[in-house]
C-alpha positions as CSV (number, residue, x, y, z in Angstrom):
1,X,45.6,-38.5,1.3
2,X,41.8,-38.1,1.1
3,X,40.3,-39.3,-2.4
4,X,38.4,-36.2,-4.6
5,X,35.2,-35.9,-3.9
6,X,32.8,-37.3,-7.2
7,X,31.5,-35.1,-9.2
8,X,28.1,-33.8,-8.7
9,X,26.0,-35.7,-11.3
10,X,23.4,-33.2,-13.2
11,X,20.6,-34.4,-11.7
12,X,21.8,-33.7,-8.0
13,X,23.0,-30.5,-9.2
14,X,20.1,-29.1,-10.9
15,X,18.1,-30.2,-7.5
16,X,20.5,-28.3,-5.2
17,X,20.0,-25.5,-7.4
18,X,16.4,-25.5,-7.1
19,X,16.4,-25.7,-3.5
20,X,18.7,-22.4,-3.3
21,X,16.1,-21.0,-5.6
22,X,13.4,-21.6,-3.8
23,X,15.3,-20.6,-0.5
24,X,16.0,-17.2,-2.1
25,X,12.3,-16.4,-3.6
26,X,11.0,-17.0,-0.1
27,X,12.9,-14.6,1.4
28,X,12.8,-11.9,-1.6
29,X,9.1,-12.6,-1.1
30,X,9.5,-12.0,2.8
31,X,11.4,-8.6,2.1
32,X,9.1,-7.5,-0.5
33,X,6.0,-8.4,1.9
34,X,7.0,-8.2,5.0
35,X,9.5,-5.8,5.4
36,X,10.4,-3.0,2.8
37,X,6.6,-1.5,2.5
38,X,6.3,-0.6,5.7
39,X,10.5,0.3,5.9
40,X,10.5,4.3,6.1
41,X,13.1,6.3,4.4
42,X,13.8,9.7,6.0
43,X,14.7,11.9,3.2
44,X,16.5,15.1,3.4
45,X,16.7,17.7,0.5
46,X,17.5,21.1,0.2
47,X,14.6,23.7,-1.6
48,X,16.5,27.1,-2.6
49,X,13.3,29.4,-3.4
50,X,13.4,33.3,-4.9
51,X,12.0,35.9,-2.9
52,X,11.7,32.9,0.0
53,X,10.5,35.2,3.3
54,X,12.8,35.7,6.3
55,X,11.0,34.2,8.8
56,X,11.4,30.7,6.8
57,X,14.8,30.7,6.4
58,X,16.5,27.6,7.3
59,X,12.3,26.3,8.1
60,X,11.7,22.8,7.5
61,X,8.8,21.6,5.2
62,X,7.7,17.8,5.4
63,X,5.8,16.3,2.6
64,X,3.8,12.6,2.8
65,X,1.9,11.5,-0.2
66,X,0.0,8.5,-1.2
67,X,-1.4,6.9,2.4
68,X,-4.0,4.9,0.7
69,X,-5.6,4.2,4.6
70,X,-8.3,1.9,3.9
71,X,-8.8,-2.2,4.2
72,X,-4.7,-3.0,2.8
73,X,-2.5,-0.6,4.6
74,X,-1.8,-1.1,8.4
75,X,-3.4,1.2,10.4
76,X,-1.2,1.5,13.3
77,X,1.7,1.7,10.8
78,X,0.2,4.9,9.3
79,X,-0.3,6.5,12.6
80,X,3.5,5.8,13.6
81,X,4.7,7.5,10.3
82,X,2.1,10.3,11.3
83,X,3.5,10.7,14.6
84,X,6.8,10.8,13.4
85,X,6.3,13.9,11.5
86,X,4.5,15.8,14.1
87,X,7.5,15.0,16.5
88,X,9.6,16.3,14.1
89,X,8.1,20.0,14.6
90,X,8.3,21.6,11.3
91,X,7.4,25.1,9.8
92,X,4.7,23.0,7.8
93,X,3.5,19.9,6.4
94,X,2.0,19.4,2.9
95,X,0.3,16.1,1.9
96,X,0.3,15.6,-2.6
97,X,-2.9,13.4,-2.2
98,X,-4.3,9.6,-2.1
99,X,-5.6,9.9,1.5
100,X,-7.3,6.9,1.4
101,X,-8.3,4.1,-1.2
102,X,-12.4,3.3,-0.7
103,X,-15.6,3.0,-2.9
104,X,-17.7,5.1,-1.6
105,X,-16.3,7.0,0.8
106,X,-16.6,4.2,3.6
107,X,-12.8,5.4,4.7
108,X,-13.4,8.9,5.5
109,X,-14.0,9.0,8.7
110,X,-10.6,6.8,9.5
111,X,-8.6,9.3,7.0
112,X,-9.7,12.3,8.7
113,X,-8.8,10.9,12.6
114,X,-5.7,9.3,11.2
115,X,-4.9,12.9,10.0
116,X,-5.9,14.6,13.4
117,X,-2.2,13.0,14.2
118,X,-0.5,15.5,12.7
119,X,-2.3,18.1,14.5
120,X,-3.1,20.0,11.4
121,X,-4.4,23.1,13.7
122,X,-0.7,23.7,15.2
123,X,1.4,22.7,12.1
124,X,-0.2,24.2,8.7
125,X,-1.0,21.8,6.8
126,X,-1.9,21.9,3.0
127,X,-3.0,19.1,1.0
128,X,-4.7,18.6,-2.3
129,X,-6.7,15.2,-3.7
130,X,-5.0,12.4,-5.2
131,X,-7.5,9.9,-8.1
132,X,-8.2,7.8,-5.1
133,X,-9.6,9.9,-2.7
134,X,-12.5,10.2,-5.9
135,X,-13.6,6.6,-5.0
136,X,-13.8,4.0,-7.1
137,X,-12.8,5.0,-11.1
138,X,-12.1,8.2,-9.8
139,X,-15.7,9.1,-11.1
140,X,-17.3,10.0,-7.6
141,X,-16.8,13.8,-6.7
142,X,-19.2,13.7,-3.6
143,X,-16.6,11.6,-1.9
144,X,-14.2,14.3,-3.0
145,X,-16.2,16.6,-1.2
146,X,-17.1,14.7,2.0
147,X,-13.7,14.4,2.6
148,X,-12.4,17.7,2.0
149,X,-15.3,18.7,4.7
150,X,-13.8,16.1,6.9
151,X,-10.4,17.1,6.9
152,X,-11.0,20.6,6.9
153,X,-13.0,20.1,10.2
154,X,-9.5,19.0,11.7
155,X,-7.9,22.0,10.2
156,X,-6.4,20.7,7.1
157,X,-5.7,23.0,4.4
158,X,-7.0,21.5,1.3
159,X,-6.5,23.5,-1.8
160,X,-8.8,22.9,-4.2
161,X,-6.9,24.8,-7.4
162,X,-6.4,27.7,-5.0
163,X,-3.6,29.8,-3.2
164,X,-2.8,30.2,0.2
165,X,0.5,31.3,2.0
166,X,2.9,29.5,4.8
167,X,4.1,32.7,6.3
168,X,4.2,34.5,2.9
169,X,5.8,31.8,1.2
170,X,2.6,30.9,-2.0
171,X,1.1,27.0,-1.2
172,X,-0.5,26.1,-4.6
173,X,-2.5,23.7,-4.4
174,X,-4.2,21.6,-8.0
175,X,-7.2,19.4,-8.4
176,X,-6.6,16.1,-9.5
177,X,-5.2,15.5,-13.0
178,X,-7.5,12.0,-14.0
179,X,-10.3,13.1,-12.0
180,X,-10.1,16.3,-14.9
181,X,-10.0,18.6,-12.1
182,X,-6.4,19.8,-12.1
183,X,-6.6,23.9,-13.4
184,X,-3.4,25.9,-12.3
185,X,-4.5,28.7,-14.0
186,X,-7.6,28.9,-11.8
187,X,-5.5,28.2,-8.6
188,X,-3.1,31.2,-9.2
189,X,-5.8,34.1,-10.6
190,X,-5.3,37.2,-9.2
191,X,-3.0,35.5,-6.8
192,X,0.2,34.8,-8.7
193,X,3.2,34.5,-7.6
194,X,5.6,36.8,-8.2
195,X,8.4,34.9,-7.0
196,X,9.2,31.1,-6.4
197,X,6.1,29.7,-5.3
198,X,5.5,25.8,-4.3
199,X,3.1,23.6,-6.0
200,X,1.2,20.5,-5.0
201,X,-0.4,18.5,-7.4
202,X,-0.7,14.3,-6.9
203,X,-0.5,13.4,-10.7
204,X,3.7,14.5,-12.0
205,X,2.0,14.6,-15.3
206,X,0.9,17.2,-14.7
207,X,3.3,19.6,-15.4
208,X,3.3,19.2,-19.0
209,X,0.5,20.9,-19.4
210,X,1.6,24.1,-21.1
211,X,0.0,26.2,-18.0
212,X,2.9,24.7,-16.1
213,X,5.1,26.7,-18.7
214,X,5.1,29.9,-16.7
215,X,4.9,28.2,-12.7
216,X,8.1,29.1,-11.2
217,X,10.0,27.1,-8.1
218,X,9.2,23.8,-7.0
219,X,6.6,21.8,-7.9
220,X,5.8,18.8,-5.6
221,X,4.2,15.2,-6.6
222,X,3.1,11.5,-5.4
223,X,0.9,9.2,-7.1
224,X,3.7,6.8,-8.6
225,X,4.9,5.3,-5.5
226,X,8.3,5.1,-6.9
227,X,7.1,2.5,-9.1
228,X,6.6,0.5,-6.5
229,X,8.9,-2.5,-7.5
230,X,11.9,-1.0,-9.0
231,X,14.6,-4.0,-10.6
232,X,18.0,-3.1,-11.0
233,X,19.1,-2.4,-15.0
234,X,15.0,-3.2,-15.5
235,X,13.6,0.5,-13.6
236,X,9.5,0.3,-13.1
237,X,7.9,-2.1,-15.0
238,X,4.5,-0.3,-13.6
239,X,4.4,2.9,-13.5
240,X,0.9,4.8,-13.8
241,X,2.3,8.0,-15.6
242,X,2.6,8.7,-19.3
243,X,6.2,10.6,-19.1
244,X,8.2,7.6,-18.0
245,X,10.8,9.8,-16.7
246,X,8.5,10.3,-13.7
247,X,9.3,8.1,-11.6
248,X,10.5,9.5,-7.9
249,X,13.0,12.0,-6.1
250,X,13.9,15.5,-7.9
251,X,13.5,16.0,-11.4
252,X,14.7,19.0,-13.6
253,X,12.1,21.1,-15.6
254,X,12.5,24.5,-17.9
255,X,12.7,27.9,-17.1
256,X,14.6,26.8,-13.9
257,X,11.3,24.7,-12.1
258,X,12.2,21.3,-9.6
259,X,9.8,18.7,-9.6
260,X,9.7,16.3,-6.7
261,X,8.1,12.9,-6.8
262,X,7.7,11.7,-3.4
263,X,7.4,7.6,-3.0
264,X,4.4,8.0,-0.8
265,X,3.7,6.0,2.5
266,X,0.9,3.6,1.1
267,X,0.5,0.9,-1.1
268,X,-3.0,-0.5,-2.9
269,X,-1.1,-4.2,-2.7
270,X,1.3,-4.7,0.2
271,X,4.5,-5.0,-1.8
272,X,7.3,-3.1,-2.4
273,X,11.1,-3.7,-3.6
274,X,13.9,-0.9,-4.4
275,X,11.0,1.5,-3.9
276,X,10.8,1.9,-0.1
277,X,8.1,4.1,1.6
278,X,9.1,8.0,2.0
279,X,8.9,11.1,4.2
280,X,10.9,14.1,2.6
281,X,12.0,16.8,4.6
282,X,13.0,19.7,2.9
283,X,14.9,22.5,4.1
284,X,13.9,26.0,3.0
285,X,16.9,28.3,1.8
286,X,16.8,31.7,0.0
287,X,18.3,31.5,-3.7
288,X,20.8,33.7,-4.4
289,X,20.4,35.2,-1.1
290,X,16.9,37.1,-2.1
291,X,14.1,37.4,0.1
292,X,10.8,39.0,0.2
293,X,8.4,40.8,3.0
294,X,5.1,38.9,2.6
295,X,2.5,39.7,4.4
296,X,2.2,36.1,6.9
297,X,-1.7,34.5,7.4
């Protein structure tokens, strides 16, 4: 019979644990690096809307947020996710802001032929400006304008706390919310919808500003990247919002209102853990069986 093996002193024990330590921060630090930032997750939601026209019924709508294309992010990385949605054909495509992260506009020619990917003049496409796309401390409004030209002259759609329509179905579209721009009552006078309408705005903290009080239907976001590096029974420890409960996927408002937090494709730092990268595709549904005859653009 084979003797016990000798107990493992404390020294060799604490060493072996060490070593399986190490071992597993170097691959948590592989996944977080290497892997989950640029890891995709296709999301698919429902959006019931009052008084949502015919013609969209059933429709998809895509939203991306938060590209950030600049020096960090992988170019050919973003064009793959671009490509993606524009193979995936839908009834439109909206874009909740962070195009690029620069200083002084030095990205904005790359955003805007990144962009042309989507082919914004086949698809609609609405988008509205995220803090970054501001340049550096969001305190530079001539990049803001540059690069709504640019991406206009490809066909984007940028709403600039304004109103347009997708077939008769309201696109509201808000300035950004820490470069002070963000004014929903401008972007709905003497244009306000009298059904569900859908609203883009980067910032989620937005919508407890009490001109939110009165928006009605779904209310779409980016900016927090899902946190970015979520921990289990530990959430966000980073999160750039004030209402911590902000943080990604579909949130519950009054008077009936969804918001939706998208986790955005980008990254300022290439890292990433329980907050993987996101395109949502939401599919457009009557609620409660009403519809509306809008006149389509």
């Amino acid at each position: 019979m084979p003797d016990p093996p000798a107990p493992m002193s404390r020294r060799r024990f604490l060493a072996k644990a060490a070593a399986i330590s190490a071992v597993g921060a170097t691959g948590l630090g592989a996944y977080t690096w290497r892997l989950e930032p640029h890891w995709i997750e296709m999301v698919t939601r429902d959006m019931p809307l009052a008084g949502l026209p015919r013609r969209l019924w059933d429709q998809r709508l895509v939203q991306i947020s938060d590209l950030h294309a600049g020096d960090e992010v992988d170019d050919n990385y973003l064009l793959a996710a671009l490509r993606r949605v524009r193979s995936m054909r839908p009834a439109g495509v909206v874009i909740t802001g962070d195009f690029m992260t620069c200083e002084r506009g030095e990205q904005i020619a790359k955003t805007r032929d990144l962009l042309a990917e989507l082919a914004p003049h086949e698809t609609p496409t609405f988008a509205v400006l995220g803090n970054h796309d501001h340049g550096a401390h969001y305190r530079h409004p001539q990049v803001a304008r540059d690069l709504v030209e640019a991406l206009r002259s490809i066909g984007v759609r940028m709403l600039e706390n304004e109103t347009q329509d997708l077939h008769g179905l309201p696109i509201v579209g808000c300035g950004d919310l820490w470069a002070k721009e963000c004014d929903l009552k401008a972007a709905i006078r003497g244009n306000g919808p009298t059904d569900d309408a859908i609203y883009l705005t980067h910032n989620p903290d937005s919508v407890d500003l009490p001109e939110w009080r009165d928006a009605r239907g779904w209310v779409l976001a980016g900016h927090t990247h899902g946190g970015q590096c979520r921990f289990p029974f530990l959430g966000a420890p980073i999160l750039p919002v004030e209402n911590r409960d902000y943080v990604s996927g579909e949130i519950a408002l009054s008077e009936g209102r969804r918001l939706y937090i998208n986790r955005g494709l980008g990254y300022k730092m290439r890292v990433r853990f329980g907050a993987r990268p996101e395109i949502t595709t939401f599919r457009l549904a009557p609620l409660d069986g009403r519809q509306a005859e809008r006149r389509s653009v």
